[in-house]
N, C-alpha and C positions, 0 to 999 in steps of 0.2 A: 835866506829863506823867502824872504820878500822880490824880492827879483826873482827866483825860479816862480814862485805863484804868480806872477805876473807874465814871463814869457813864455809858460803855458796857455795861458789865459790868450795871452796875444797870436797865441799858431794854435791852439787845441781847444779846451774848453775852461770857461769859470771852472771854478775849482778851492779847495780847503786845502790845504798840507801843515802836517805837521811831522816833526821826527820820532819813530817811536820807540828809538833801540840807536843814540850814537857811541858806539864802541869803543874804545881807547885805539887808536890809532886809526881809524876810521870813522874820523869828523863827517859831518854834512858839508860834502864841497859837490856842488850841481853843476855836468856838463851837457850842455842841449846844443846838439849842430843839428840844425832843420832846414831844408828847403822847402817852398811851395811849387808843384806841377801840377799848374791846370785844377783837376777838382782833389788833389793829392794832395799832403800835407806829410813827409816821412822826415823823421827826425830820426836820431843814435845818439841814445839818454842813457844819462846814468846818473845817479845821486851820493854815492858815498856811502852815505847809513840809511838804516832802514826807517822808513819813512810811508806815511798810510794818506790816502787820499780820499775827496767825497766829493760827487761830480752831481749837477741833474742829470738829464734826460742830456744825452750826447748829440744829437740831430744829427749826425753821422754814422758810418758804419765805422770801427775800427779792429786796428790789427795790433797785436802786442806779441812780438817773436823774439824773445830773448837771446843774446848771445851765451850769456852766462847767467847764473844767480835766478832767481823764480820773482813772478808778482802773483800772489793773490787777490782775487777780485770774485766779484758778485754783481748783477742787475737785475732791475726789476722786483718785484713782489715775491718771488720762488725763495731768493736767498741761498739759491744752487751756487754752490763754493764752483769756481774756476781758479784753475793754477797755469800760470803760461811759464812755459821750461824751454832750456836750448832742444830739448824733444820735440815739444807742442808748443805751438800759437794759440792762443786766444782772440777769437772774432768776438768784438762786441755790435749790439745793434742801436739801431738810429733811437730807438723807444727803451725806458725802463730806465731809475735813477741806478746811476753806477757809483760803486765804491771800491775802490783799490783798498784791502787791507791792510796787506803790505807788500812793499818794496823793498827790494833786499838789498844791503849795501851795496852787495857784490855782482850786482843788477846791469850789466848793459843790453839796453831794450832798444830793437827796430820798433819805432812805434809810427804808423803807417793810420793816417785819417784820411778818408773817405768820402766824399760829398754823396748823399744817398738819392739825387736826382740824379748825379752822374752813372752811378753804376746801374741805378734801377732801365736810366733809357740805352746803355750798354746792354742789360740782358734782353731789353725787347729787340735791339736791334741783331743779336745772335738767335732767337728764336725768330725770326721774322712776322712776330705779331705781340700784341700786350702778353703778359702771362698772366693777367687774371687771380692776382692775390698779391700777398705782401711780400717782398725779396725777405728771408730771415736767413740765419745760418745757423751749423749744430754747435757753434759754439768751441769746436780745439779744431787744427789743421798739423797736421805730422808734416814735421818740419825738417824732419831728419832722412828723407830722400822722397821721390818721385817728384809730383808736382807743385808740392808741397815746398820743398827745397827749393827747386829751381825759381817758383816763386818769390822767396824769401835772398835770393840770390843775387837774381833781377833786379830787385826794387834797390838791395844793396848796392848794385853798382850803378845805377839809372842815378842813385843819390848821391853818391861819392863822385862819379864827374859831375852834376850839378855844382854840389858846395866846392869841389877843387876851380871852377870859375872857366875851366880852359877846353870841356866836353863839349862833346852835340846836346846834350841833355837839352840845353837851355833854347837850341838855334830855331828858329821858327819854322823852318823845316822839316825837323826834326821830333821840335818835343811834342805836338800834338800826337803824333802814330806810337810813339814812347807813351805817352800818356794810357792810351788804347789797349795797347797791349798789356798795360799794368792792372785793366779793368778786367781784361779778355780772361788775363791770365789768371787772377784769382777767380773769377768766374768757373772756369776751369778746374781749377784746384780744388776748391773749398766745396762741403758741403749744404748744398739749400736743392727745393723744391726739384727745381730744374736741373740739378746737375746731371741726370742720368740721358735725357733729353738733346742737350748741347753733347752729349757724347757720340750720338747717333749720325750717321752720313744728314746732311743737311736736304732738304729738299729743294725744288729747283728754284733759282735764285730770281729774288724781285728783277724786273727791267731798269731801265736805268730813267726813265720818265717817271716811273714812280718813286721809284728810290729819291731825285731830286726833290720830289713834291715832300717828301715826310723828312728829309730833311731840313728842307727850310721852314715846313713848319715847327719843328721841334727848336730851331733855330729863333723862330719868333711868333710863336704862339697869340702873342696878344693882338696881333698885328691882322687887320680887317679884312683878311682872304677872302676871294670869291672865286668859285671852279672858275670865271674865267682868266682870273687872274693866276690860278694853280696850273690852268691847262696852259698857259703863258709860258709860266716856270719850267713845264716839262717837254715844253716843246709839240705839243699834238695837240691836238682837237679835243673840245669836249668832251663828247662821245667816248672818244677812244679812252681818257683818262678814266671816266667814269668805268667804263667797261673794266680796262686795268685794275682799278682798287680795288674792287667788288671780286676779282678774280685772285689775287695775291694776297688780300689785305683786310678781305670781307668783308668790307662798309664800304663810302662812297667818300669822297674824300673829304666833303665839310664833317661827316660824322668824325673822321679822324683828328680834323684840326677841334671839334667839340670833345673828343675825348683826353688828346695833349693836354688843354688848356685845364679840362677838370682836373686832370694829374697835379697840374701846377697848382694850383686852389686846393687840391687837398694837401699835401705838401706844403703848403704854405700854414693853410689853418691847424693841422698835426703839428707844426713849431711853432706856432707862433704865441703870442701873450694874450691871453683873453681879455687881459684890466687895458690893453692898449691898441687894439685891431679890432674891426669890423667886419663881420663876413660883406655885407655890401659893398665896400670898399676893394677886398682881396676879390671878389668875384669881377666887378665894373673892370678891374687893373689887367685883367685874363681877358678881358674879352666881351663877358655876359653883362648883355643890359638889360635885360628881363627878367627881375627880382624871381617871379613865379616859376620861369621857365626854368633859369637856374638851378633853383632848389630842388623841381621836381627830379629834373635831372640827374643832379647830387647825388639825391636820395637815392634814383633806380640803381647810380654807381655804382654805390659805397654802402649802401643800404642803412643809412642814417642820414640826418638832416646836418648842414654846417654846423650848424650853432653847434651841435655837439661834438665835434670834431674838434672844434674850437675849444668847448672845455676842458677835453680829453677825457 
């Protein structure tokens, strides 16, 4: 038992377990094959006997798609009962204490973790702008055909040549566009805000001078950009850059590298430890040396002040 709460812990989250129902021929014997891809973490879990779990605040998005056997689970303050079945998945979200209440002996679970900077700058880059609120989902994904499936399919085998040692999964070639498409596709699948939106014919596609620019800055945000160092990056002129973001991207491009970076500071202060982090600190590390400008900043963002972000 002590070793399963520990290599959870070590690929997923802290965490409590205990066994709550071990059955006469169906001891607690815990099997976890996991791999890590990039901001992914998919594991093919099973426990044995039934077994109940208590997590914080996940900082993650997660996926729980059963092959067999049910988990029940809860997050957050609602206490809305979820049931994940080889039918339905269960999404959980980066925010709200999570509790598995039980885990069924007979439980083999795709459990699929998420890094929630990853997928959140995955959905901006399929809308080709911010989306202006928080990525959430409804919470079950029908597992049992459409997108749904083939999602749950995907990830299946994307993990299976990884842990078999001898795929492309792993080749650096390879596993970043794998990556991608694991984000694309549940993006796709599942429902939140935006799904109806990504469904639609896309409108016409940024240039490839600005496209480089917003990618290196999402690439390093903290990093002391000036247009003429952007207009560098993308190969043009001033001018023309400016003109370009303003027309593709509606701001000008330091507004953009100032909005990346507040992303990052929020995102950092939403996980982080109040008793051992400082907003000045998380803000100076992004970029902002202007205590006042910062904050006001923040605030027009997110429409609250750090420090309370920080508390949560």
């Amino acid at each position: 038992m002590d070793e399963a709460r520990e290599e959870i812990e070590a690929r997923y989250y802290a965490n409590f377990m205990d066994v709550i129902d071990a059955r006469e021929g169906r001891p607690f014997a815990a099997r976890f094959d996991t791999v890590g891809l990039g901001p992914l973490m998919i594991g093919d879990l099973s426990c044995g006997a039934d077994v109940r779990m208590r997590f914080g605040e996940l900082g993650a998005f997660h996926i729980n798609a059963p092959l067999s056997g049910t988990m029940e689970l809860r997050q957050g303050g609602s206490g809305r009962r979820l049931v994940a079945t080889a039918d339905e998945a269960v999404l959980l979200d980066p925010s709200g204490d999570t509790f598995l209440d039980r885990w069924s002996g007979d439980c083999r679970v795709l459990s699929v973790k998420i890094g929630a900077e990853a997928l959140e700058e995955r959905l901006e880059a399929l809308l080709g702008r911010r989306p202006g609120g928080r990525l959430g989902f409804g919470g079950g994904l029908d597992i049992t055909r459409g997108p749904g499936l083939s999602w749950v399919t995907f990830a299946r085998q994307v993990a299976a040549g990884a842990l078999a040692g001898d795929g492309l999964a792993t080749h650096e070639l390879v596993a970043r566009p794998l990556q991608e498409a694991l984000l694309n596709g549940l993006l796709l699948a599942a429902d939140h805000p935006w799904r109806e939106e990504l469904d639609r014919p896309a409108g016409p596609a940024r240039p490839a001078p600005v496209k480089r620019v917003m990618e290196a800055v999402r690439a390093r945000p903290e990093h002391p950009f000036t247009t003429t160092e952007l207009a560098a990056l993308a190969r043009v002129s001033v001018r023309r850059l400016q003109e370009s973001f303003r027309q593709y991207v509606g701001m000008s491009p330091m507004a953009f590298v100032r909005e990346v970076r507040l992303e990052r500071v929020h995102e950092e202060l939403r996980t982080g430890d109040p008793d051992g982090m400082a907003v000045g600190d998380v803000a100076w590390r992004w970029g902002f040396t202007h205590p006042g400008r910062f904050a006001a900043q923040y605030r027009a963002r997110f429409g609250e002040p750090p420090s309370r972000t920080l508390r949560g």
